[in-house]
Backbone as CSV, one residue per row, in Angstrom:
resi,resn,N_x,N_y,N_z,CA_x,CA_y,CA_z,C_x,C_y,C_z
1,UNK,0.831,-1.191,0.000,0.000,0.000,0.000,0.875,1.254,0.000
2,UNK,1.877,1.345,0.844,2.918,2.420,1.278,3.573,2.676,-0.755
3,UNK,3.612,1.583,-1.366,4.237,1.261,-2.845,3.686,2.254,-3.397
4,UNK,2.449,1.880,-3.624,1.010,2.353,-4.425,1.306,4.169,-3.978
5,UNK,1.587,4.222,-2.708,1.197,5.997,-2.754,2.221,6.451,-2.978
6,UNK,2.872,6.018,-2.826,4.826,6.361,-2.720,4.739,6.727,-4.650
7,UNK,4.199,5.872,-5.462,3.780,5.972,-6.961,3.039,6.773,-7.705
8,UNK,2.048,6.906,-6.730,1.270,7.709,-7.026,1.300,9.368,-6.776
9,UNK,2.423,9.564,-5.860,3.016,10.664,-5.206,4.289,11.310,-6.650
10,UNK,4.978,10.606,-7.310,5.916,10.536,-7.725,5.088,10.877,-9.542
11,UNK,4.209,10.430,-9.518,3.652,10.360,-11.072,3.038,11.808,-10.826
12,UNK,2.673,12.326,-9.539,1.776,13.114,-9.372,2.473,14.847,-9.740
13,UNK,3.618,14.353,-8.997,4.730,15.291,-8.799,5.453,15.387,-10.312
14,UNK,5.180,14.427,-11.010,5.453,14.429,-12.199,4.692,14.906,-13.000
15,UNK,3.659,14.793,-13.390,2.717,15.934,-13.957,2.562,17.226,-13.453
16,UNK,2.873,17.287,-12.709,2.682,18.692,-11.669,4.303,19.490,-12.283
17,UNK,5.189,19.228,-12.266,6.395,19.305,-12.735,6.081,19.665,-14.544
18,UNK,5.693,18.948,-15.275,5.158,19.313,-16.816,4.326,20.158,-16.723
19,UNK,2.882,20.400,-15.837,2.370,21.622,-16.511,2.885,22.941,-15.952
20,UNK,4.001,22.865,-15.001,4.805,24.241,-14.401,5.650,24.388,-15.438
21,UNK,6.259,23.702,-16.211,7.131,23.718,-17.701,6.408,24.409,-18.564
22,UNK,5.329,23.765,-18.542,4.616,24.744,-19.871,4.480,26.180,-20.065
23,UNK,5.403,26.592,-21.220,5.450,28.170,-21.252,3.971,28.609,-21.990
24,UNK,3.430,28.128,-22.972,2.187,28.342,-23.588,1.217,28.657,-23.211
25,UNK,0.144,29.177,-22.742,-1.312,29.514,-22.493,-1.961,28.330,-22.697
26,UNK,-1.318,28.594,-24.567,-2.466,27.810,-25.685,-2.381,26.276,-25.459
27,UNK,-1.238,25.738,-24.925,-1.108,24.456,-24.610,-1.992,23.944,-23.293
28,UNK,-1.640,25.021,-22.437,-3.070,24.665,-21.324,-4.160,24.979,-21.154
29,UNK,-4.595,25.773,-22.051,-5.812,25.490,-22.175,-6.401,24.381,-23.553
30,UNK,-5.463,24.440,-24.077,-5.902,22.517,-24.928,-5.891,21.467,-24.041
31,UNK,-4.790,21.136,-23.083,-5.006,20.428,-22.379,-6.400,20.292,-21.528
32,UNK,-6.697,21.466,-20.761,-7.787,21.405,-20.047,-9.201,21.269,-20.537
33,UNK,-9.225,21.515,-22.014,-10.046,21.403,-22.881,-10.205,20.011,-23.188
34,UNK,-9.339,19.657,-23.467,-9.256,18.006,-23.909,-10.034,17.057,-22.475
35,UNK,-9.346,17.540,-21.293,-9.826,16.936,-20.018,-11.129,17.219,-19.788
36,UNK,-11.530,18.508,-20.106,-13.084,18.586,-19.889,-13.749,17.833,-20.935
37,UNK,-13.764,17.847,-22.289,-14.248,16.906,-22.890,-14.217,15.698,-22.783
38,UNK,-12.974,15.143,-22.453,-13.372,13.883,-21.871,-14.355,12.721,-20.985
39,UNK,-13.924,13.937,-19.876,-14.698,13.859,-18.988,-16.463,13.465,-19.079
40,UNK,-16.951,15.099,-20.319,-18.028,15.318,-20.689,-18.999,13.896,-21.653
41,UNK,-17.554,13.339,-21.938,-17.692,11.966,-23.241,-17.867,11.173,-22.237
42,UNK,-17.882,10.851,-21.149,-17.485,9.819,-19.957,-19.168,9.649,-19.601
43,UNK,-19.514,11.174,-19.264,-20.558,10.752,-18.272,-21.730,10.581,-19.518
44,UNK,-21.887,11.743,-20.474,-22.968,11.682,-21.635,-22.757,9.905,-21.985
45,UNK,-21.590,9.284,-21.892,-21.898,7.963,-22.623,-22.541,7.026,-21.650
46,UNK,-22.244,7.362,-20.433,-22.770,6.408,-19.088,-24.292,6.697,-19.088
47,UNK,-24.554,7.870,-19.405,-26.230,8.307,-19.011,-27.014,7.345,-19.878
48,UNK,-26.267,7.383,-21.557,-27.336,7.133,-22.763,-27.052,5.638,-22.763
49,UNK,-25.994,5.072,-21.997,-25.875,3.273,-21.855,-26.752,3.043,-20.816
50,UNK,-27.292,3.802,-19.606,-27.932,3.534,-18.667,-29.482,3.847,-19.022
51,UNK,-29.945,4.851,-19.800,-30.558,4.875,-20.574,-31.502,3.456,-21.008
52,UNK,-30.733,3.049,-22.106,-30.746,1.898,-22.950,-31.111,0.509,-22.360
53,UNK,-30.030,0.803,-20.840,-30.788,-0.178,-20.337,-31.872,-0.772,-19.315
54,UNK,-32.067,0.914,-19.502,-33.684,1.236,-18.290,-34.490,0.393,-19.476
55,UNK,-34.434,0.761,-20.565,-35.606,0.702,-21.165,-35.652,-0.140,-21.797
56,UNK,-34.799,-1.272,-21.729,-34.925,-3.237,-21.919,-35.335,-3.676,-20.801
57,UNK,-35.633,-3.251,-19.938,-36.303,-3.620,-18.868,-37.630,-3.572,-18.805
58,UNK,-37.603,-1.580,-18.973,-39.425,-1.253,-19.045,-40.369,-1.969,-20.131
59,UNK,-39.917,-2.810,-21.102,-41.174,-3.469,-22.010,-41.987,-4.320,-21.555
């Protein structure tokens, strides 16, 4: 467990480390753009699969 955070601390610190590098604006806000869409693709696809399968049920 101590592994896992010790890893997760280190990857964390590692991304954290790249977006303090980034001299661009335009790069972070693509990035954050990209993450919000994702995100947005994540849940819209969970709703319309949950959706789908309300309503193989309701017949």
């Amino acid at each position: 467990m101590k592994e896992a955070v010790t890893k997760l601390k280190a990857e964390f610190n590692a991304k954290l480390l790249y977006w303090n590098n980034l001299k661009s604006s335009k790069a972070k806000a693509a990035i954050i753009l990209l993450f919000l869409v994702v995100i947005a693709l994540k849940v819209f696809t969970t709703i319309f699969t949950l959706d789908w399968v309300a309503s193989l049920f309701n017949v």
